[in-house]
N, C-alpha and C positions, 0 to 999 in steps of 0.2 A: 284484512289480516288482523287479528287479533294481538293483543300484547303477550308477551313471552310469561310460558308456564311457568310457577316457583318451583317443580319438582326438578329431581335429576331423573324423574322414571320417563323414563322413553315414550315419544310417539309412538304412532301406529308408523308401518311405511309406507302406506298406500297411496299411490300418487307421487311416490319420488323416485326418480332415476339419479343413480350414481354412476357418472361416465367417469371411468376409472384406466389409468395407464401412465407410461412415462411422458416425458418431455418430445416434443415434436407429433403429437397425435389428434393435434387442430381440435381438443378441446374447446380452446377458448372461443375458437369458430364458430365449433357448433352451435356452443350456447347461443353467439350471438345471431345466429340465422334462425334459431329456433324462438330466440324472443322475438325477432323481427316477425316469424308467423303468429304471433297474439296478437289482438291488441291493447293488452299494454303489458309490460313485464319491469322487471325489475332483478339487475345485475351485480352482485357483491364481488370485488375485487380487491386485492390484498397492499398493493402500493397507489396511492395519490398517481404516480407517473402511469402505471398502467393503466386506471381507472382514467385519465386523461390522452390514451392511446384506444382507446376501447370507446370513448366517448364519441372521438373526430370520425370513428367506422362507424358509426350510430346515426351521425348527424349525416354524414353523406350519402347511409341509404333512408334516413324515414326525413330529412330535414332539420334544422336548429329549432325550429317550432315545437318540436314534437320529443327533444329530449332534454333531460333536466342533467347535471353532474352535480354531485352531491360530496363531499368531501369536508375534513373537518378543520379546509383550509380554502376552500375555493365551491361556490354555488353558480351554477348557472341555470335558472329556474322559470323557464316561459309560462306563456302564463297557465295554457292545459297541457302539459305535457304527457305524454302515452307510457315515455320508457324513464327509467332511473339507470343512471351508470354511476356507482356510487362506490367509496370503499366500503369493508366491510363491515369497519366502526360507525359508518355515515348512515347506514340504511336505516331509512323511515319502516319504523314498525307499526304505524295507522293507516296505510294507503292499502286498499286491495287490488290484485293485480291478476292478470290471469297467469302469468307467468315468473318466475322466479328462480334465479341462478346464484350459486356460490365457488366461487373458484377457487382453488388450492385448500381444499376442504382438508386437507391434512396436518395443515396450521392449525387446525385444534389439539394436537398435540404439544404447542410450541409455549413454555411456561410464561412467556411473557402474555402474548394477546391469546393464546387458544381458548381462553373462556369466552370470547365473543363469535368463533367461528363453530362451538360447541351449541352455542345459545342458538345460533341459525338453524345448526344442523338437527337441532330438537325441535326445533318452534317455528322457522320460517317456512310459508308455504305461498305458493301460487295458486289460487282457484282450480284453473286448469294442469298444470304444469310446474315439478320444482325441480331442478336439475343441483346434483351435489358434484362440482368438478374436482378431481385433484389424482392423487396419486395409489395406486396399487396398495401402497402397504394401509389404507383405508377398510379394505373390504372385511375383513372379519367384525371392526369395531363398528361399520354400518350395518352388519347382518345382526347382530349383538343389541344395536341400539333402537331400530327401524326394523321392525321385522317385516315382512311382506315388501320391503323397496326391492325395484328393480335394479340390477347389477348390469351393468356394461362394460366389457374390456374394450377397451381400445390398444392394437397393436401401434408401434412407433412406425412413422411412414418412412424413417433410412436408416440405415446401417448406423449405429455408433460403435469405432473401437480402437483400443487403447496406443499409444502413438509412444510409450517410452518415457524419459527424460530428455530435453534438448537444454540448451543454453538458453536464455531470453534473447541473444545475439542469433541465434539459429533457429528461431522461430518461422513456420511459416508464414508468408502474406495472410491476412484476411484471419487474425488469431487473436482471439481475445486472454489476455492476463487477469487472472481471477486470486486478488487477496480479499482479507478481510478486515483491513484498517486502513484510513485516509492516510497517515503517513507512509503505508506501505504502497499505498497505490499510485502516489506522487514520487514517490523514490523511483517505482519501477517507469513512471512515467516520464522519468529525465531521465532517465538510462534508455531508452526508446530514444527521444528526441537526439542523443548524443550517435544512438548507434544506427538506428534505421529511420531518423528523419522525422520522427513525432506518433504522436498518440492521442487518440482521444479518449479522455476519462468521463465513468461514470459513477457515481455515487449514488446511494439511496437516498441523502442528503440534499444533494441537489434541487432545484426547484425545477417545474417540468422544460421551462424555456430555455434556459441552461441546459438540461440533461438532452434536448432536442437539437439543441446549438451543436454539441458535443458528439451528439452522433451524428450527425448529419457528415461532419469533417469526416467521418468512417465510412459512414454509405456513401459518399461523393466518391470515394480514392483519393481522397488530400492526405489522409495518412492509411495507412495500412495492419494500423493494430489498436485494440482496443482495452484500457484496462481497468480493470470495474471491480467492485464487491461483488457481492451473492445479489445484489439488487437483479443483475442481468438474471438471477437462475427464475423468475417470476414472472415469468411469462413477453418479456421485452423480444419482440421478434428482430433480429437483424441478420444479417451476413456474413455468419462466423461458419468456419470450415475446420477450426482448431480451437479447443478451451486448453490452455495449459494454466493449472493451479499453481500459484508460489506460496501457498498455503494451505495446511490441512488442517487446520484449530482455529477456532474464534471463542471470543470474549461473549458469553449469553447473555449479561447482566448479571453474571452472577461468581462465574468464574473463567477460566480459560480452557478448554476444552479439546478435543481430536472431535473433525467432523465425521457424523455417522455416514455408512455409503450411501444412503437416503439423500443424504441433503449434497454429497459431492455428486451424486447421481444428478440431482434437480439441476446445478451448476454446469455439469458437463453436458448435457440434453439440449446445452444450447447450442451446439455444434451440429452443423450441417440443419437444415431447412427444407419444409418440403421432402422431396426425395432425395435432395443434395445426401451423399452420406457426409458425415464426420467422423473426428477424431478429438481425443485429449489425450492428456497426459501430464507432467510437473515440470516442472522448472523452476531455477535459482536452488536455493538449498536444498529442497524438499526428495526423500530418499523414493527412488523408484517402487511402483504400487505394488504388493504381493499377489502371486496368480490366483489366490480366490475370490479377494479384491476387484482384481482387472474382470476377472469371470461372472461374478454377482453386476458388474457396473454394463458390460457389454451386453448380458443379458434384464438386464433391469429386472436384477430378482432383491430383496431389500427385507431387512428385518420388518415384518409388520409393525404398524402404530397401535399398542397395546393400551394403552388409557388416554382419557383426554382431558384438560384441561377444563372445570367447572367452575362457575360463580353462581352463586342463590341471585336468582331474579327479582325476588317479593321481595323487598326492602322494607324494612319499617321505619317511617320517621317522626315515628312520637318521641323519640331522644336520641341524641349523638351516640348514648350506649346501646341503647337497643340496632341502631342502623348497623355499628360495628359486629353486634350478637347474630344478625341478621346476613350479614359478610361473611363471617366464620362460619354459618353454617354449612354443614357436609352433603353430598348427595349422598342418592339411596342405591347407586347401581353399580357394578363390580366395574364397568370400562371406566367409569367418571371418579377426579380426585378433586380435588378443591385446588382451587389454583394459589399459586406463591404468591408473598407481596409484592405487589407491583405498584409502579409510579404513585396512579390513583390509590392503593390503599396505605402509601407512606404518607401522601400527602394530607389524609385524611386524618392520620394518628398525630403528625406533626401540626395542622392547623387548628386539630381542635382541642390542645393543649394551649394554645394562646388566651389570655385573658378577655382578649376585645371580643375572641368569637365566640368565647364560652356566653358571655353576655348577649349578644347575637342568635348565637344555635338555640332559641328555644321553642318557637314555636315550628310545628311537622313542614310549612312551606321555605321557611327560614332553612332548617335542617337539608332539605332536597337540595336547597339554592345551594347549601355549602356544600351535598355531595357533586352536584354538578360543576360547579368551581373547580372541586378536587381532580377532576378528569382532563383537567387540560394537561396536555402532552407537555413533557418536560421537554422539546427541543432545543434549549441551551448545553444541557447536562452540566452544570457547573455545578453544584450540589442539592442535595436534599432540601438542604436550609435552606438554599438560596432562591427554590423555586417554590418552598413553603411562605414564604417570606412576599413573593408574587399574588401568592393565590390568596394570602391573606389580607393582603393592597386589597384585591378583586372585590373579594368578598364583605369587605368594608366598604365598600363603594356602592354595591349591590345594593347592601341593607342599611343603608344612608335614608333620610329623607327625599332625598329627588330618586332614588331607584334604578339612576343609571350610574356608570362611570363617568366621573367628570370629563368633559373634552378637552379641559386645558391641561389635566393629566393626562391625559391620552397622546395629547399634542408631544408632551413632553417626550414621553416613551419613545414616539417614531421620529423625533428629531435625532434620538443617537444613531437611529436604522440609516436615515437618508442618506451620509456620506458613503458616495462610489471608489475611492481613494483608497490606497491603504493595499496589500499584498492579497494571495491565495485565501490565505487562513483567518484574514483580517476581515475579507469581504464574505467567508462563509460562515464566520461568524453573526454577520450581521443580517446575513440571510437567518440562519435559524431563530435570533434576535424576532424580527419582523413576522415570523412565521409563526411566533406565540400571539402578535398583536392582531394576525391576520384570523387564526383559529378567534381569537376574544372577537371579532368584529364579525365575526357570523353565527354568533349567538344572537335570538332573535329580538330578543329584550332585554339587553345591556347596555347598549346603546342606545341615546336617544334618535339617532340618527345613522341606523346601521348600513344601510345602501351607500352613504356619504363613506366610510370611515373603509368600508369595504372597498369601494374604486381607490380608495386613499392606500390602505397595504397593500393593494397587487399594484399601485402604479408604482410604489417602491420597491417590492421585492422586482417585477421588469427591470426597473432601471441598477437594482444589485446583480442579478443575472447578467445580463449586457456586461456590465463591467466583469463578471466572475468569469463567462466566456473566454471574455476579451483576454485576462492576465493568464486565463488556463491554456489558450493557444498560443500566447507571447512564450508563455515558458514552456512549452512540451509538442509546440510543433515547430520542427527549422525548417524552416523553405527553402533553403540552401540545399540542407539536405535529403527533402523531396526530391530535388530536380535533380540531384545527382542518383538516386537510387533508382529515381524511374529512368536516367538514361541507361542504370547499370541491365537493368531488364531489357530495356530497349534493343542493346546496342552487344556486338560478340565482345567488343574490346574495347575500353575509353583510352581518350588520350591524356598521356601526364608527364608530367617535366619538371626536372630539378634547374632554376635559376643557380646563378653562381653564387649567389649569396646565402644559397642551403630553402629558401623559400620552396616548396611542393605543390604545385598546379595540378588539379585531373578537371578537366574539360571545363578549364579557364577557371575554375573556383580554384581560389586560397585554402588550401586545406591542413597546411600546417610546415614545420619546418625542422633541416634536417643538418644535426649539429653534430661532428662529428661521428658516431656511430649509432645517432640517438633520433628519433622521431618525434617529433615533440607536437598532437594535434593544435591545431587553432582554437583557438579559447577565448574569443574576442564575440561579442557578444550575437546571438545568430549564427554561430559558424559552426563549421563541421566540422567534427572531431569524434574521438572511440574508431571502436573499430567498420566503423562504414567507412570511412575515411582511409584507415588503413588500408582496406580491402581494396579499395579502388585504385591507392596509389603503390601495392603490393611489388607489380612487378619491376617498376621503375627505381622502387627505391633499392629491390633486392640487387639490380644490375650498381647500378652505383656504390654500392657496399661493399662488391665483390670489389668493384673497381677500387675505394678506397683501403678495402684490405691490404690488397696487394701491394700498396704506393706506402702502406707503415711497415709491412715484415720487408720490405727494399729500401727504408727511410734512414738514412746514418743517424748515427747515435746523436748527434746535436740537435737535430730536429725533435727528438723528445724533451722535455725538460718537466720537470717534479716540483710543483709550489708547497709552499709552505704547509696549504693546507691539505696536501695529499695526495691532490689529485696528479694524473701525469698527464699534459696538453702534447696535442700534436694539432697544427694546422692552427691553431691558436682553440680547438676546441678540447674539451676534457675525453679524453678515450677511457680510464681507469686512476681506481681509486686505492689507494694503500688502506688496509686493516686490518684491525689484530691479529698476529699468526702465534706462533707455537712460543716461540723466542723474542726479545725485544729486537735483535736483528735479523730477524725470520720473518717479517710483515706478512700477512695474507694478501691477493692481488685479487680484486673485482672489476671483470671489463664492462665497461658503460656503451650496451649495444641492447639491442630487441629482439625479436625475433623475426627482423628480416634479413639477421645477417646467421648465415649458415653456422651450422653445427662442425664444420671443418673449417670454417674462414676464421671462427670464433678461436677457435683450437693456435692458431698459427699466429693471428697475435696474442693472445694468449703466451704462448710460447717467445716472442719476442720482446713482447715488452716484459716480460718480466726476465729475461736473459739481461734486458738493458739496464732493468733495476739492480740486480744483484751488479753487475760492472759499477753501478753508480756507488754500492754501498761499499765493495771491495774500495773504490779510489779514494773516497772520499775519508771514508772509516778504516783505511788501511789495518792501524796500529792494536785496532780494535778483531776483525779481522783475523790477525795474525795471533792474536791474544789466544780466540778461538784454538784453534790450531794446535797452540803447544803441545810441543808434547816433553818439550824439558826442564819444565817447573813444576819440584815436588814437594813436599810437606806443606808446610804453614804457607809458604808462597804460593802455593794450588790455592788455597783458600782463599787469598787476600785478591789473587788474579777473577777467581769466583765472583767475588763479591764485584768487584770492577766490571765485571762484563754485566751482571745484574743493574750496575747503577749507570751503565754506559759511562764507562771511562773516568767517573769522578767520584771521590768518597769522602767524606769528612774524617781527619784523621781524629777528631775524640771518638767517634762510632766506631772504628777500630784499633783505638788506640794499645788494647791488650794487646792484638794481632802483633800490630807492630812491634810491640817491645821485646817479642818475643823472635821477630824475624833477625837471625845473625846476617853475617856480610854475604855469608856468600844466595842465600835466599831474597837478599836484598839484591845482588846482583844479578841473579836470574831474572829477576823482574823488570831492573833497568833495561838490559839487553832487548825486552818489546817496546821498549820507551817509557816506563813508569819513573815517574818523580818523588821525591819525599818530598813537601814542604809544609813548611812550621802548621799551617790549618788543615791541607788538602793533600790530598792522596790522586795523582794527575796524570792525563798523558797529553804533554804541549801539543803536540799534532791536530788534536780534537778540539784545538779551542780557535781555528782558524773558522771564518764565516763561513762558508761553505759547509766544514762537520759540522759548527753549532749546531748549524739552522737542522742539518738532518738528525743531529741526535734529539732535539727540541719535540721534532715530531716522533720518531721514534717511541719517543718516553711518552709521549702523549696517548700515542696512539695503543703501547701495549700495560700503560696504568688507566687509559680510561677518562682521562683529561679532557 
């Protein structure tokens, strides 16, 4: 095979087949059977995890002797190997081969990496054989670019179609949750574990022994849902029956975005296997799809990939300006654009503004070392600077005297990687950490000792994996509530029972506990709680609620009692709570109950204890009460009586002192006749200042100023 053209003008397509269709149409099969009849071929694949899924099918039909995996993180390289399973950035462009594949050939569209799948789709060939895999909306831009290739549709082998909105609580078995952020995936991923007994997550992030660990828990039946980025929409084969999206927008590097049906299409193709049919659909906030939507995805009809992604091949590096003048350049053909900056051409503006490298970059091998330096993958993402700052460590070290990286720097680097300790985020950290030193240790001439340093990163990221496993099954799957969900399937009816102490049993688990009108799940560490928990202990708790309804609206007035702080206790638990109503003695009433206690049972106390409120305030607040009431105190006395019931019962007499001096005897005597006082500061009614009214005017006032 040849090195890649510097034009953007197109092959010939003679000799290439483009197997073209949606998701589920054993593309990635074919290929693979088809490079199995060469001997030898070579495979480009778009993720590290697949390209290590596609490898283990490789090794099992031609042997580990006979294939190499090639990645810009991980080699396995015998010593003649026949076949390459490689990603797409990994592929050796000096080997010839008789056969050659590209998968997801529609990532040449995608502004990040599309100039490396663009570069294939012009220049990579097989002797015998070159297979372009990927998606439909391809075919005009390969007819456009390859003229004379041969075109193949491939139809989907099942049924895909659209299944609605559900709740993520109503999701079916066997359903993979598809966002587009690790925080969103781990949210959705404790909300699983709380509600239906765990999840296994997957991330493109991840490393492959991890992302293997991870689903294994899924395809065993240890858990029953799956929840992943768009990593799952690239070809990861599993067990899905249902894709439901909790997203419809992702972050491209560039900005935030609505995904096109293209790429929810690629996402939801993961549903149903084989001839299994599927289904998808949204879930959590996401608003139900529109029918031309549902209709272009169930048919996998899709806006065509109308340009692609280019980079100039022919580099110059007779100077750091000319290699950049050389970057910039444009193609010559209407489908091809010049692709955006990306990682490597930030990295390349930023390092060769440094003093050291400028001194450095001047002779053309010097200059090559620094663009190759620039191409290491930012897998930290902590910033620009921060990985310019990396690559310019590297490349000092390069162009040193001894030629390699020092090892006792090196040493240094993978001492922060090696601790297994520390949280989720802590440890995924240190994976992608380790996974820059691992990309540096398989470069062929960086090391003095690259085979050493090589066992040396992958025995560290194993041993980070192991642990990132380990804390992602600790927190997102309960075993608890496995074993209750599978007996829920199991069994027509479980068994469950309220202790006298309010404690909740369904088939001998602890599931939570029932206070008064209140359910309160278990929240002790491993235990079951949300609503799986409810669900199972539904009917028992509803029977017991009826029953305790009934024992409060039959309960004499004493057995209620109103604390300080509001609440009103019956049984020594809280049933409802006073809050702000219209008037300071008009309180609002909210009952402290859920929704396992009826819409009529709710109603009836309801109804009583707030009959018992109003009894408490008539007795208590008599005077105040009756104030209400009048109906025969008029003039200036109406107003002073006003202001009284506003401040419950007590006024300062300089705040109305005009009022007062203006009140004659007999306005004065209206007012005593409800019990009002004059005295020399305060404006009073004795009756109110008994413990009992304090405490309720206290809150009273509290409650409708806001206190």
């Amino acid at each position: 095979m040849s090195d890649y053209f510097s034009s953007g003008r197109a092959r010939h397509g003679r000799g290439v087949t483009a197997v073209l269709g949606p998701t589920n149409t054993g593309k990635t099969h074919l290929a693979i059977e088809r490079m199995l009849g060469h001997e030898s071929g070579i495979i480009g694949l778009p993720l590290r995890l697949l390209a290590r899924e596609v490898y283990d099918k490789v090794v099992r039909a031609a042997g580990a002797a006979n294939v190499a995996l090639i990645t810009g993180e991980e080699k396995i390289y015998p010593k003649s190997p026949r076949y390459y399973v490689c990603t797409v950035e990994a592929m050796p462009r000096d080997i010839d081969v008789a056969f050659l594949a590209v998968d997801e050939i529609q990532l040449a569209g995608d502004p990040e990496r599309g100039h490396v799948f663009t570069r294939h789709l012009l220049h990579a060939r097989g002797q015998s054989e070159t297979l372009l895999l990927g998606a439909a909306t391809m075919k005009g831009a390969i007819i456009d670019l390859l003229p004379g290739a041969n075109i193949i549709s491939r139809p989907r082998l099942s049924k895909l179609s659209y299944a609605g909105q559900k709740k993520i609580s109503r999701l079916p078995r066997r359903s993979a949750v598809v966002t587009f952020a690790a925080n969103e995936v781990y949210a959705i991923a404790e909300l699983m574990r709380r509600q239906r007994g765990g999840a296994a997550v997957v991330l493109g992030a991840l490393s492959p022994k991890t992302r293997n660990a991870q689903v294994e828990l899924y395809q065993n039946g240890e858990v029953d849902f799956l929840i992943a980025t768009d990593a799952i929409g690239m070809g990861l084969n599993l067990d899905v029956d249902h894709v439901a999206l909790a997203s419809v927008s992702k972050f491209d590097g560039q900005q935030h975005r609505e995904l096109t049906n293209a790429e929810i299409g690629q996402v939801a193709g993961r549903a149903g296997r084989h001839t299994n049919d599927g289904s998808f659909g949204v879930t959590a906030q996401i608003t139900p799809f529109e029918q031309a939507r549902i209709a272009a995805l169930e048919a996998h009809e899709f806006e065509p990939v109308k340009m692609l992604q280019w980079r100039n091949g022919s580099l110059d590096f007779t100077s750091v300006d000319r290699l950049k003048d050389a970057l910039r350049a444009q193609p010559d053909h209407k489908r091809l654009t010049r692709g955006r900056m990306v990682n490597d051409l930030i990295a390349l503006e930023n390092v060769s503004s440094d003093e050291k490298v400028k001194a450095l970059a001047i002779a053309p091998a010097a200059i090559a070392r620094l663009w190759e330096v620039c191409q290491i993958p930012d897998y930290r993402k902590i910033s620009a600077a921060d990985h310019a700052a990396i690559i310019t460590q590297l490349y000092c070290h390069l162009l040193s005297e001894n030629g390699h990286i020092p090892e006792d720097w090196f040493t240094d680097q993978l001492r922060h990687a090696e601790n297994t300790s520390g949280d989720i985020d802590t440890l995924a950290n240190r994976i992608s950490h380790i996974r820059t030193w691992t990309f540096v240790s398989h470069r062929s001439d960086w090391l003095a000792d690259p085979g050493h340093w090589q066992e040396r990163t992958r025995a560290i990221e194993d041993k980070l994996s192991d642990a990132l496993h380990e804390r992602l099954t600790q927190r997102f799957v309960d075993r608890r509530t496995s074993v209750l969900m599978k007996s829920m399937r199991d069994k027509q009816s479980l068994h469950a029972e309220i202790e006298a102490d309010g404690s909740v049993h369904v088939e001998r688990h602890f599931v939570g506990r029932l206070d008064g009108f209140l359910f309160t799940p278990d929240t002790s560490a491993a235990g079951i709680h949300g609503k799986a928990a409810r669900n199972a202990a539904a009917k028992v708790l509803s029977e017991e609620l009826a029953e305790r309804a009934k024992r409060l609206v039959e309960a004499a007035p004493e057995k209620l009692e109103l604390t300080r702080l509001g609440q009103i206790m019956w049984e020594n638990s809280p049933v409802a709570r006073l809050e702000k109503g219209s008037e300071p003695l008009k309180p609002s009433l909210t009952i402290l109950a859920d929704e396992h206690l009826s819409a009529p049972e709710h109603g009836r106390i309801e109804a009583r204890i707030s009959d018992w409120l109003n009894g408490v305030i008539d007795e208590r607040l008599e005077p105040l009460v009756k104030l209400t009431a009048a109906e025969d105190i008029s003039g200036l006395a109406k107003g002073v009586a006003f202001q009284l019931l506003e401040s419950l019962g007590a006024l300062k007499r300089d705040d109305v002192a005009d009022d007062i001096r203006q009140l004659d005897q007999e306005a004065r005597g209206q007012l005593r006749r409800y019990g009002v006082r004059f005295g020399a500061f305060n404006i009073f009614m004795p009756m109110l200042l008994k413990p009992a009214a304090s405490d309720l005017i206290l809150l009273l006032w509290a409650l409708h100023h806001g206190a």
